[in-house]
N, C-alpha and C positions, 0 to 999 in steps of 0.2 A: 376360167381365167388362167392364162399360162402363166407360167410358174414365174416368181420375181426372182430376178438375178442382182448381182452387185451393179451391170449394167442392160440394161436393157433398150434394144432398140425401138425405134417409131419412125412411122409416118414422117412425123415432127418431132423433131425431141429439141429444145431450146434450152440451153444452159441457164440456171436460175441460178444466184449465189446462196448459199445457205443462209447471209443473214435478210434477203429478201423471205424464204421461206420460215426464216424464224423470228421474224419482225413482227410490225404492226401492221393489224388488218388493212389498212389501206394502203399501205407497202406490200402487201399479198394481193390485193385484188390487181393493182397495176402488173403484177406478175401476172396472173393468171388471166387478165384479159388478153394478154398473147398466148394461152393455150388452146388449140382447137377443141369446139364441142364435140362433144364424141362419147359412146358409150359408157367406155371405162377410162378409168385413170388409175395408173399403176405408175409409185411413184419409188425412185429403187437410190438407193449412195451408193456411191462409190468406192470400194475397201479402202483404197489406197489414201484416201483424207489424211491429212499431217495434222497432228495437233497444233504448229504452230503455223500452217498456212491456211487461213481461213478464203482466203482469196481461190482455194481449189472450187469446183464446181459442183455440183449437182446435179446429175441429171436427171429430167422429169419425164417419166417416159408415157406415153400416151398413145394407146392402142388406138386407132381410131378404124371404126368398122363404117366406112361408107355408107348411106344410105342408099345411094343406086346403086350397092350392089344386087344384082335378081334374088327376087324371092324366090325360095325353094319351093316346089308345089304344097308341101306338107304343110297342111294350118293349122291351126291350135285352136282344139277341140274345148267350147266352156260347155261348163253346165253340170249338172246332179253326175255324172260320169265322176268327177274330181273327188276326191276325200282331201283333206290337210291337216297333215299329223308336227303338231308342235312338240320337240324336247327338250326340256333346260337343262340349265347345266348339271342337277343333281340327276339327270336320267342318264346322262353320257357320261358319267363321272370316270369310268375305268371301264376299262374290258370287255369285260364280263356284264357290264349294263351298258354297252355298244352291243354288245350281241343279243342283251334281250329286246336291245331298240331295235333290230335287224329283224327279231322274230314280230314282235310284232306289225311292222311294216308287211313283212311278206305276208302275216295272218290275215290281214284286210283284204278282204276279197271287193274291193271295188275295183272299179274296171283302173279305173288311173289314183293315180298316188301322189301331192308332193310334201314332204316333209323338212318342216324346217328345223335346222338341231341352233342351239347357242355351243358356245365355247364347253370346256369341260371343267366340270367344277372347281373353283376357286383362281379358273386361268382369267377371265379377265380382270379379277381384283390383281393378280401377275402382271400383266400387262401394263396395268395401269402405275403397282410400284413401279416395276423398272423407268417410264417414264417420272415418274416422282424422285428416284434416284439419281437418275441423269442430270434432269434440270437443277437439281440439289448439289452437282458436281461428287457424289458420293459414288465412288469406283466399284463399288458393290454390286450395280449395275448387270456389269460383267457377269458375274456368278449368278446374280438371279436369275438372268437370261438362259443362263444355261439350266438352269432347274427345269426351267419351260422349256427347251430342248429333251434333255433327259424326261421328263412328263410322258411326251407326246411319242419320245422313242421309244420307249419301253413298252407304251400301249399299243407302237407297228409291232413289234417283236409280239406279244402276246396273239396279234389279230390276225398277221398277214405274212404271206410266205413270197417267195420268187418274185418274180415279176415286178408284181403288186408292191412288194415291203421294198424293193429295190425303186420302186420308181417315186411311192412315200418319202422316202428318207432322202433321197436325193433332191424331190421338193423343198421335203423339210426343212435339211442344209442347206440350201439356196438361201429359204427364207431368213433364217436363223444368219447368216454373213451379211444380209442387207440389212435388218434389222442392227446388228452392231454396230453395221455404217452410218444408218440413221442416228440410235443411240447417241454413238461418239460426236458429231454435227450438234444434236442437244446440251451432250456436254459442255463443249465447248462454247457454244453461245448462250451456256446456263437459262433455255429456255425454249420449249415448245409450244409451235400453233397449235390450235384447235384442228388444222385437219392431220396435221403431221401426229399427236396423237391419236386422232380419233384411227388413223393408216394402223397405227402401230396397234392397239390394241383389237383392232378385227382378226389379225389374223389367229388367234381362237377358236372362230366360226370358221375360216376357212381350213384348217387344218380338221375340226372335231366333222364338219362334212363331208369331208375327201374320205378321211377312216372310214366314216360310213357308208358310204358310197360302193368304196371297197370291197367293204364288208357284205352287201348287199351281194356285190357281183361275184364275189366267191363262192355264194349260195346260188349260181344259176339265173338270178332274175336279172334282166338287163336294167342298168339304171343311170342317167346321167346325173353330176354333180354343176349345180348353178352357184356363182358366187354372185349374188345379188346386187352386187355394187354394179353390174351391168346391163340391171334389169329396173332396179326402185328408185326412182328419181324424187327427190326431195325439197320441200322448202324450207332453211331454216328459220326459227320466228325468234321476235326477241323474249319469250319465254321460256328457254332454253327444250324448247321442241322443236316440231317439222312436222311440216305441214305435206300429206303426201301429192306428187303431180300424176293424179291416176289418168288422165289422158296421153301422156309421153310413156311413163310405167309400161300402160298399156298395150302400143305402140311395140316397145323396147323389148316386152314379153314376148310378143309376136312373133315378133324376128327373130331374139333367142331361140322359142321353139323352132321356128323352120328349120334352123339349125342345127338342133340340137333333140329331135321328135325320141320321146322315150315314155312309155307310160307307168315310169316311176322315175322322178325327179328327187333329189336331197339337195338343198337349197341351205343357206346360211342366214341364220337369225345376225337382227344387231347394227347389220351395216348397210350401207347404201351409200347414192352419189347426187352430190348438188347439181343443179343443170349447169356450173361450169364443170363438170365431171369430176369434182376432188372428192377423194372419199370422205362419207362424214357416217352416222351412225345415228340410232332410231330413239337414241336417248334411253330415259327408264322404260325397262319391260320393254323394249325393245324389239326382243325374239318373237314374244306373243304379237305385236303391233306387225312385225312383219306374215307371222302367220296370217291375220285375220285381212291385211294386203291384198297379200297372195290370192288368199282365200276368196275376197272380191274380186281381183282380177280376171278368175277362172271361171265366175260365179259358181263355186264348188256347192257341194251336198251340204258339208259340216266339215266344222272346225273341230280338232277334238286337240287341246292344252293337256298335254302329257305335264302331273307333276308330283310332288312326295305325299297328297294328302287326297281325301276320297272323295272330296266335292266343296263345294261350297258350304259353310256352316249356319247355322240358322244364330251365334254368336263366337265370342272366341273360345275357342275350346280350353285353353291353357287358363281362362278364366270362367268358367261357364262349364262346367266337367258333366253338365247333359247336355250340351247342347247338340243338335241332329244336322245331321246331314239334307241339303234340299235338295229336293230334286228338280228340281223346274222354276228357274227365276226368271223376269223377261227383262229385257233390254232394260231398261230404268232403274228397274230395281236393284240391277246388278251392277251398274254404274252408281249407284246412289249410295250404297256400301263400298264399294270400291275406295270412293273418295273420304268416307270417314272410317278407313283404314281397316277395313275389312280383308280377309284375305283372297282376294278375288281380281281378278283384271282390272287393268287402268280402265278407267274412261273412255280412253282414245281406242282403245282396243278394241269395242264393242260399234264405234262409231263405220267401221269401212262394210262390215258384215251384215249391219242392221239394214245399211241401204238395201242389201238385197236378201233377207228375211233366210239369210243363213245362219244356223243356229251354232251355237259351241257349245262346246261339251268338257268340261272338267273331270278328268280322270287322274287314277293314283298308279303311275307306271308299277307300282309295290306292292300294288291288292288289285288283281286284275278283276276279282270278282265283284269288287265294289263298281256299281252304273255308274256315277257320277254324278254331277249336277249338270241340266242341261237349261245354257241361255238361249231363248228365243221368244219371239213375240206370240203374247197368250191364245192359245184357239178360243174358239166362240162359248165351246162347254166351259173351259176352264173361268174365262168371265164369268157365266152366269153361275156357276155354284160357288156362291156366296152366304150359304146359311151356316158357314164353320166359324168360329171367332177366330179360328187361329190362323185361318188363311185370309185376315185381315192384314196381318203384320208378319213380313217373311223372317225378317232378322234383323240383328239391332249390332249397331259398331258403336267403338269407341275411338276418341281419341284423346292423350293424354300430353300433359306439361304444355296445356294451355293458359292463358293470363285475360279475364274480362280489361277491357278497357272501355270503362262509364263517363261520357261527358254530357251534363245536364247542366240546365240552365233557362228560367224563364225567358231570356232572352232569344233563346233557339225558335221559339213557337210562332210558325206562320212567316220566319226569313229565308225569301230563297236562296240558296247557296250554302248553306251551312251543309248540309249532308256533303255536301259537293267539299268543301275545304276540309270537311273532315280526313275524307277519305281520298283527298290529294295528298293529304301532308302525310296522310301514311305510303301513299305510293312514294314519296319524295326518298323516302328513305329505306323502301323494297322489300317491307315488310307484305308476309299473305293472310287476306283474311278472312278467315274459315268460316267464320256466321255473324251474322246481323242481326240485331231487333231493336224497334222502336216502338213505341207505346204511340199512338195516336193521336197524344197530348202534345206531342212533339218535343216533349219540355227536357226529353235525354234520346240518345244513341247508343246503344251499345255494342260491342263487338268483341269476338276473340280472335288472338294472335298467338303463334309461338312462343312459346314463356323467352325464349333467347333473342326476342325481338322487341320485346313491351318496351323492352326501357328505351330504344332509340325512336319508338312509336312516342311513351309520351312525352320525351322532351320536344321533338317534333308539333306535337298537338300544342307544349304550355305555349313555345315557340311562337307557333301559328297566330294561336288565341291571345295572346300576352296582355293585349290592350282591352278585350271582353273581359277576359277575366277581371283582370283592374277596374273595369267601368260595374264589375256586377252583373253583367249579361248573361257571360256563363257562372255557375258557380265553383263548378270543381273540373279537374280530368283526374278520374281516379283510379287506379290500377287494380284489382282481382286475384292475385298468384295463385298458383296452385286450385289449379281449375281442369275440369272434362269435361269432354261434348260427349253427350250419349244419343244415339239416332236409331229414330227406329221408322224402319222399310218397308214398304209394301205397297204393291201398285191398287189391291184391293181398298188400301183405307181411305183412297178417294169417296166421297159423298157416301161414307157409311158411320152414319151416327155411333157416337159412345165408343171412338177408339182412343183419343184424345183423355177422354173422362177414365177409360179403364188404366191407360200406361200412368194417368197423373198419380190416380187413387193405388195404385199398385207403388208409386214413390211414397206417397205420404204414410202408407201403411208400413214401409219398410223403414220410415223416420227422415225420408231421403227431400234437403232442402232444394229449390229447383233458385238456378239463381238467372237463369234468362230461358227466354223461348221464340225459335223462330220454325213457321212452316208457313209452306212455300202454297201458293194457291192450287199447284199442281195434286197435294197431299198425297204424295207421295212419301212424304218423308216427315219427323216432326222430330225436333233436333232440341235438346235441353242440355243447359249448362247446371255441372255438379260441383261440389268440391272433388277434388283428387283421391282424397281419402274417404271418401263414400261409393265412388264410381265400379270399383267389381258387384258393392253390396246394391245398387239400383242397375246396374247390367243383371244379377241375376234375378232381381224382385219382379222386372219387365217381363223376362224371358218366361219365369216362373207362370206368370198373371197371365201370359197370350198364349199357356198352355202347351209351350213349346218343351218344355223339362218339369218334371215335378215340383208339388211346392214345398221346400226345402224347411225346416224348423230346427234351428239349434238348439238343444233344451237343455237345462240342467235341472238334477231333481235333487233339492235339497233334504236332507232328511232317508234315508235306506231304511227306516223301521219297518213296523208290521204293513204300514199301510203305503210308504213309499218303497219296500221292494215287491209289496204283489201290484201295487201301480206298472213297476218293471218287467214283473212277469207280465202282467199282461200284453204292455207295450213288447217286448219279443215275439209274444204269441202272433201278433195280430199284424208284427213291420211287414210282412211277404204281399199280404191281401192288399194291407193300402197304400203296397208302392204299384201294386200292379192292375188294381181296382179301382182304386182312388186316388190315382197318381201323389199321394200324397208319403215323405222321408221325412221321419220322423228322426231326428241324430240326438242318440246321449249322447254329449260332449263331457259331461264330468255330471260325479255323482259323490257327493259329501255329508260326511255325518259331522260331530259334532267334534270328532278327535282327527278322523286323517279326511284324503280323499280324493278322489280317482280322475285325471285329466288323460283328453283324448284329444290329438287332433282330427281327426276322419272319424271318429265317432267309436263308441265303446260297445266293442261285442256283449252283449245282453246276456248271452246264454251263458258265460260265464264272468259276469259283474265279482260275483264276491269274492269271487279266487282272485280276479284281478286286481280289487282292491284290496288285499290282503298280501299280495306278493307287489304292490306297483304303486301301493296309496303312499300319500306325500304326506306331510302334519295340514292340518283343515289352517284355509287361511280366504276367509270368504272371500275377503275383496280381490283376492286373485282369482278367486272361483270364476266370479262374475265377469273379474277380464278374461278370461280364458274364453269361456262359450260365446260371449258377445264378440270379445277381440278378433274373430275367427271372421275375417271380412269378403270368404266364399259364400259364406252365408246368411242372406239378407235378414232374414227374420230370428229374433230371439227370443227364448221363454225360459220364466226360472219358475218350477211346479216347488212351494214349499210346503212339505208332506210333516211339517214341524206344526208343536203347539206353541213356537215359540216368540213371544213377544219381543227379542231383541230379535229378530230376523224379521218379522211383520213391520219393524220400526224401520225396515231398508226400502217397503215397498216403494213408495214417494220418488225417491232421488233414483231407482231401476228404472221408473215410469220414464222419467225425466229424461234419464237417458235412452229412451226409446225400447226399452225391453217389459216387453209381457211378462204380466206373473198371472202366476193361476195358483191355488191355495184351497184347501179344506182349515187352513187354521183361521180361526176366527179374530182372533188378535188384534188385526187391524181397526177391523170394521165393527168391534165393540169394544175398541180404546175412547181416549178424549175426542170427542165431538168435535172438537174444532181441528183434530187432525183427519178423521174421519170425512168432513165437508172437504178438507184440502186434497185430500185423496180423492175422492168424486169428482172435484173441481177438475183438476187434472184429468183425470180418465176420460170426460167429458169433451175437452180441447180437444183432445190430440189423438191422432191415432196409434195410440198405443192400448192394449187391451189389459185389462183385469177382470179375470173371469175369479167367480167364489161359491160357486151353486154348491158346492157339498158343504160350505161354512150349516147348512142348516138342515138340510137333510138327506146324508150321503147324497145316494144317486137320484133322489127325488126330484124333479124340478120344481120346486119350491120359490125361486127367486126367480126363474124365467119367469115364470106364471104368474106369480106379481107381476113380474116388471110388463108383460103384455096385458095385463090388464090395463094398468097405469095408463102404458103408452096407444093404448086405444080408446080412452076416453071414460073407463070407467073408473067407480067412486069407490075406495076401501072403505068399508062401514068396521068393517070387525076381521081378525083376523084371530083364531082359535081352534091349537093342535097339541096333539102328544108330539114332543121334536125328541125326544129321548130314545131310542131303538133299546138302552140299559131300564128306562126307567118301564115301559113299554113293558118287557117281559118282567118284571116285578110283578105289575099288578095284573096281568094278562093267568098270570098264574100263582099269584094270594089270592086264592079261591076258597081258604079256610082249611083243603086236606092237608096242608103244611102251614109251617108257623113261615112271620114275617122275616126272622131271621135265614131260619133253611131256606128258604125262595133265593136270597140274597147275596146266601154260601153257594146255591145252586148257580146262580145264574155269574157268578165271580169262579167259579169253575169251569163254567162253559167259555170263558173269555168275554163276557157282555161286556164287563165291568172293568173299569181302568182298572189298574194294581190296587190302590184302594180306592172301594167302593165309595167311600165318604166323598171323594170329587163328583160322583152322581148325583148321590143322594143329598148333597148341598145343595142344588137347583141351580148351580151357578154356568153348569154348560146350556141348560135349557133357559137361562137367563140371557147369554150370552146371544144365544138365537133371537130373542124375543126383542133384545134391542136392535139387530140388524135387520131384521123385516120388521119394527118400528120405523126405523133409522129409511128403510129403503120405500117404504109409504107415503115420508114427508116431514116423522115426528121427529122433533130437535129433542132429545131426549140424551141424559148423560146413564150408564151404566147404573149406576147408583139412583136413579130415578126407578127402576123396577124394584117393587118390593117381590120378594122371594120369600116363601114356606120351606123351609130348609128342614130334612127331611131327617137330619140325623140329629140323634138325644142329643141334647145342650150339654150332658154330662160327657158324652163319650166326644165331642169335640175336639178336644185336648189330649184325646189318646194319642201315646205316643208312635203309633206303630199300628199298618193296616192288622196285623195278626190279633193285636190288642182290641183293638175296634172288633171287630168280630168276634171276639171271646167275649165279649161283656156285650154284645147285640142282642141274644135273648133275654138279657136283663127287660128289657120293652116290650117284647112279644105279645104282653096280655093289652097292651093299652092297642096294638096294632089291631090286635084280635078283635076289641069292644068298638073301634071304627068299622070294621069290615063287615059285624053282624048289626051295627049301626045301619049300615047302606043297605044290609041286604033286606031288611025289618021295611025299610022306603021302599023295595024294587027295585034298589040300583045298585050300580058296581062304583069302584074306588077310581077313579083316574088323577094322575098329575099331568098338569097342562101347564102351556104359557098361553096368552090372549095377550093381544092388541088391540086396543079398541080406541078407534079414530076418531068416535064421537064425543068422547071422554080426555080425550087427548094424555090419554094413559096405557101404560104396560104392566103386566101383571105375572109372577109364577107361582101356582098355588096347587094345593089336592081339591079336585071338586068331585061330586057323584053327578052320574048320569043318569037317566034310564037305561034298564038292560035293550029296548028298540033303539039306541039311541047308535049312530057311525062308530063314536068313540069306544061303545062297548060291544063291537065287535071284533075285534081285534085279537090277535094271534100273533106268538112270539115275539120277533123284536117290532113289529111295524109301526111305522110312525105315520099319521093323519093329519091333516092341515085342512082345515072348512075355512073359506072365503066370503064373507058374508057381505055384497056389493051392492050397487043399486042395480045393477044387472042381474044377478042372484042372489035376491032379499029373499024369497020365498024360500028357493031349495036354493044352502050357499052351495059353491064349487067344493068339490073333495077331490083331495089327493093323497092317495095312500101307496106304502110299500114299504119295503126293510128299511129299516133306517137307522142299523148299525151292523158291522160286519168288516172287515179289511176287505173283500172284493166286493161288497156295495158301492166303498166308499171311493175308490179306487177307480172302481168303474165310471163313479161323478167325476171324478178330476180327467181321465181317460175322455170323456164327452165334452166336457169342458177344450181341453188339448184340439179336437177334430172340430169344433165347434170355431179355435180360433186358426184352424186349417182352412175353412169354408172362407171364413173372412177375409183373408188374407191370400184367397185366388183358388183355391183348389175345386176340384166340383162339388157343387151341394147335390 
């Protein structure tokens, strides 16, 4: 395009007055049907405009390039020859990224080349103030313009020398005095058309294409520069789009080439010309929409979208902080995220390309080494390898500061017309809307809109419906706020059972309420409405479940004692393995004792917990605890491990549940409190998917309570349930063999660490009591604590001692009556054991000292190990045994630690 001047000659040039060009469109159209058709239209003021003579003229100048003029022999080559390199504004932004745009351009070694650049960054949001200014009659104008002068100047000086920078700059200021003229004409009629903006703000593109252009030809390569407003011929629609005319385009391409034969083209994103030749522009995204034009025109190889990031994302990164780069999306998919605001091409964009099975390519001008994502329609292999779950579902968008709007009503069911009035009275008033669902019954419709629209939606609707509603027809129209669509993509989840069933189960297990649902027959897509403030936590629980990023667990471990800091240690030991074996991240979020305690947001370096909560810990204040790890809404799932024997912390479990946060527990507490809290806690865990795990409640790491509960749940009957559950009480009798007295064993084994601080907590029977009611409790039996009678194991006399040291000083006081039971048992052939028993036939619980035979399970046993027999109608004959340590800090540790992976497995990770 030659360069615009204050005045410029034509063919034709007809004086228009400025308030016909700044009037209403059908005072423009009656202008412009005396303009001749013709390729371009350059539209130029004239300096010398008077402020106060509005009555000067305008001239409209209009290039008109003959159709009979001869064609030049040279034709324009299509086909796999072409490459089309797109770059936005953040690639051209300065200098220095014009010149890596240059290098790259010349890197391509395909045979031909055209590249289309946009403006340079932040010039058309310029553009567009100075027009905003004007019409505003705000003089400021002025200066801004010149900002975009000085821009553009400074980057000739930086790029181009002689010739070159002299022939730029003298363009440039051409452009820069017609534009003021323009400018001031807005001014003064305080108001700009659509095309006389759409004029003013192109030139951007044509300016950041000519630099490069330049640039190009200073490096040796020959290259012509195209201003596409001579070549893309447009229809405007009233969706504030444009609809491309790829037959005239086509045509107009033609000719340009004969003209203009170069096999490296730099071309202008953005702009283009109605078929009465005024310029107008590609709308949103734009520059890619012209690329992917172009890119059909030519029938090029590939499209390749120069931009700041490395591909397409399998979610949004800035919320999703694993989410992956894709490598291969096809047409559908990548429109289908597109429009639920994914970052990735319009719509339209993929539309001109698909026709002819040209693929695009998303690349990051800033990491050359990253491939990128590449759109194109699936090969034959890629269909058929279907046995991955995660290449069911590519990626998942959101979109936010949406509003349901519900209108139900028995009277809806089976009238025709009502979808129809519905969703007229929302056009009425030019609201868009993003998803639909109706239940079958017909008896509601629902839908969302932009939260900044609902309310002229439903006054619209009561409007509408005023006389239903009053008659009872309809019942309600009821508004939603604070609402997200979450969609998840994928061309595979077509007719592949159980994708549906995994994204739901992956919501509910994360707590996440669904409040609408619609997918399309296509299944390609399957689109759910959230609350606002749930929506990062079900974007990552989805993403987490199709295997796309780890499955995330925010945990807090209450209690750092003997047994919640080697729980710690171990969790350190073992994070490397199962983030990279088991995809599974495990995050301490905070870590609280009973005085202060340690908050994290990204998660607490393990390897050194106690320095940090020793230099970093706050005063302990649970319920902020609990908002902290849960409050953390990057991370969908929560767990509080309480490594406590504490009864006012087991009293929280209920209302955690409630709130949708797992707890996992070796304290017993809970679940051999009152009974009727006990059933409500069941209740509960039962509903919802929220987990409570308790397997070391009974015997650390033993599975114990699994092993019930799969009997249970596979049909078999508890006849009796009868074990040493004490790992303290265990090595007592494992070793009163009579070479020591009952005391020394005692002092032994309270030195070794078996034994609480005071041993009298053991030797009461009241922990092994406490087991006996929760696999009661977990068989069937309604049984209160105090329904187990207990053989309580310490003299009546030393009860009341004041002090463990005291209690141990006056313990060999008994010895000899310890002594006359032991050669009691050994006179029978049997050894001493304490046990608890369940027995379901009886519908009773027991903890008491019995003897065995020395053939007997229980009497072979060694150190702390704890035994469980199952005596069922499955194994009446020989009951089921389960034996192992079953006391230690890293037994017990390691139960709670299996428990943890246990609710990893659940909640999406691999089993």
């Amino acid at each position: 395009m030659a360069s615009l001047s204050a005045s410029i000659s034509c063919r034709s040039s007809p004086l228009v007055s400025p308030q016909a060009l700044l009037g209403e469109p059908e005072e423009r159209r009656s202008v412009l049907s005396h303009l001749p058709r013709s390729p371009a239209c350059r539209v130029g003021v004239l300096p010398s405009l008077r402020r106060r003579d509005l009555s000067k003229t305008i001239h409209a100048s209009v290039t008109d390039v003959s159709v009979d003029i001869a064609m030049k022999e040279v034709q324009l080559p299509k086909g796999e020859t072409w490459s089309v390199h797109k770059f936005g504004g953040t690639c051209v932004g300065n200098s220095q990224r014009i010149k890596n745009v240059a290098n790259i351009v010349m890197k391509d070694d395909s045979e031909r080349k055209l590249v289309v650049v946009s403006a340079m960054s932040k010039v058309t949001d310029m553009m567009y103030d100075l027009i905003d200014k004007a019409q505003s009659r705000d003089d400021t104008y002025v200066f801004a313009l010149d900002n975009v002068l000085e821009k553009h100047r400074s980057t000739a000086l930086d790029l181009l020398e002689g010739n070159d920078l002299a022939t730029f700059l003298s363009q440039l200021d051409g452009d820069i005095n017609n534009l003021k003229a323009m400018l001031r004409a807005i001014y003064i009629a305080g108001h700009a058309t659509e095309s006389f903006t759409d004029f003013v703000v192109g030139h951007g593109e044509l300016w950041s294409a000519q630099l490069l252009s330049f640039v190009i030809k200073k490096n040796g390569v020959h290259c012509k520069w195209m201003d596409t407003r001579e070549v893309l011929i447009v229809c405007p629609t009233n969706s504030d789009q444009v609809d491309p005319d790829f037959p005239e385009s086509e045509q107009r391409l033609e000719k340009w080439y004969s003209q203009n034969p170069s096999k490296t083209i730099i071309a202008t994103g953005f702009i283009a010309s109605t078929p009465y030749n005024i310029p107008t522009t590609l709308k949103r995204d734009g520059s890619d929409f012209s690329a992917a034009i172009m890119g059909a025109l030519l029938r090029a190889r590939q499209v390749t979208i120069w931009t700041d990031v490395d591909g397409v994302y399998s979610a949004d990164p800035r919320k999703v902080g694993e989410a992956v780069i894709l490598k291969t999306l096809s047409y559908q998919e990548a429109w289908e995220m597109s429009y639920f605001g994914a970052n990735v091409l319009h719509p339209r964009t993929i539309i001109p390309v698909m026709r002819y099975d040209i693929p695009i390519v998303i690349r990051n001008i800033f990491n050359l080494s990253a491939t990128g994502t590449k759109i194109c329609r699936p090969s034959v292999s890629e269909d058929d390898d279907s046995h991955k779950l995660e290449s069911y579902v590519k990626g998942f968008a959101t979109i936010d500061n949406l509003a349901l709007v519900n209108v139900e009503g028995t009277g809806m069911a089976g009238v025709p017309g009502t979808a129809s009035a519905i969703f007229g009275a929302v056009k009425d008033v030019g609201a868009n809307v993003i998803m639909i669902s109706q239940a079958s019954s017909e008896h509601s419709v629902c839908f969302a809109v932009p939260e900044k629209e609902v309310e002229a939606v439903a006054e619209a609707l009561q409007s509408r419906f005023r006389q239903a509603l009053h008659a009872g027809r309809l019942s309600k129209v009821q508004v939603i706020p604070n609402c997200s669509i979450l969609a998840a993509v994928g061309q595979k989840m077509a007719s592949t059972p159980g994708v549906s069933a995994t994204l739901f189960n992956a919501l509910a297990k994360a707590n996440i309420n669904v409040r609408a649902i619609a997918q399309g027959c296509s299944e390609y897509n399957i689109t759910v409405v959230v609350m606002r403030d749930d929506c990062i936590r079900a974007l990552r629980a989805v993403h987490s479940r199709f295997y796309l990023s780890r499955t995330t667990i925010a945990m807090g471990i209450i209690g750092p004692g003997l047994i919640g800091s080697t729980l710690l240690e171990q969790l350190r030991d073992q994070a490397a393995v199962l983030k990279e074996e088991f995809n599974i991240d495990l995050r301490v979020m905070g870590i609280t004792g009973s005085r202060s305690m340690l908050l994290s947001e990204a998660g607490i370096d393990l390897s050194k917990w106690k320095e940090l909560l020793k230099e970093k810990g706050e005063v302990a204040d649970l319920e902020k605890f609990v908002q902290h790890v849960h409050g953390n809404g990057f991370i969908p799932n929560t767990v509080l491990v309480d490594c406590t024997a504490d009864s006012v912390v087991a009293s929280h479990y209920y209302n955690w549940l409630r709130r949708g946060i797992h707890v996992i527990t070796p304290n017993k507490k809970a679940n051999s409190g009152p009974l009727d809290q006990y059933l409500k806690l069941r209740a509960l865990q039962r509903q919802s998917y929220t987990h409570y795990f308790y397997e070391a409640t009974v015997g650390a790491g033993l599975p114990i309570v699994s092993t019930l509960r799969g009997l249970l749940e596979t049909g078999d009957k508890i006849l009796r349930i009868e074990g040493i559950f004490s790992g303290t009480l265990s090595y007592i009798f494992n070793n009163f063999t009579g070479k020591r007295s009952f005391s020394e064993v005692v002092a032994e084994a309270k030195q070794a660490g078996y034994t609480e601080p005071d041993p009298r907590d053991d030797l009461s029977g009241t922990d092994v009591q406490r087991k006996v009611i929760i696999l009661a409790r977990e068989s069937g039996l309604k049984l209160e604590l105090s329904d187990i009678p207990v053989d309580n194991l310490v003299p009546e006399p030393l009860r009341t001692s004041a002090s463990a040291e005291e209690f141990m000083k006056k313990l060999p006081q008994f010895d000899q009556k310890w002594t006359k039971k032991l050669e009691e048992a050994k006179a029978a052939g049997k050894v001493l054991r304490y046990v608890g028993v369940v027995d379901l036939l009886k519908h009773r619980g027991a903890v008491e000292q019995q003897t065995y035979e020395k053939d007997h399970p229980f009497a072979q046993l060694s150190g702390t190990d704890n035994i469980i027999a199952f005596t069922t109608t499955r194994y009446r004959e020989q009951p089921l045994i389960v034996r192992g340590p079953g006391a230690g800090a890293q037994v017990t540790a390691g139960g709670i630690f299996s428990d943890i992976l246990r609710l990893a497995s659940y909640l999406g990770a691999p089993s």
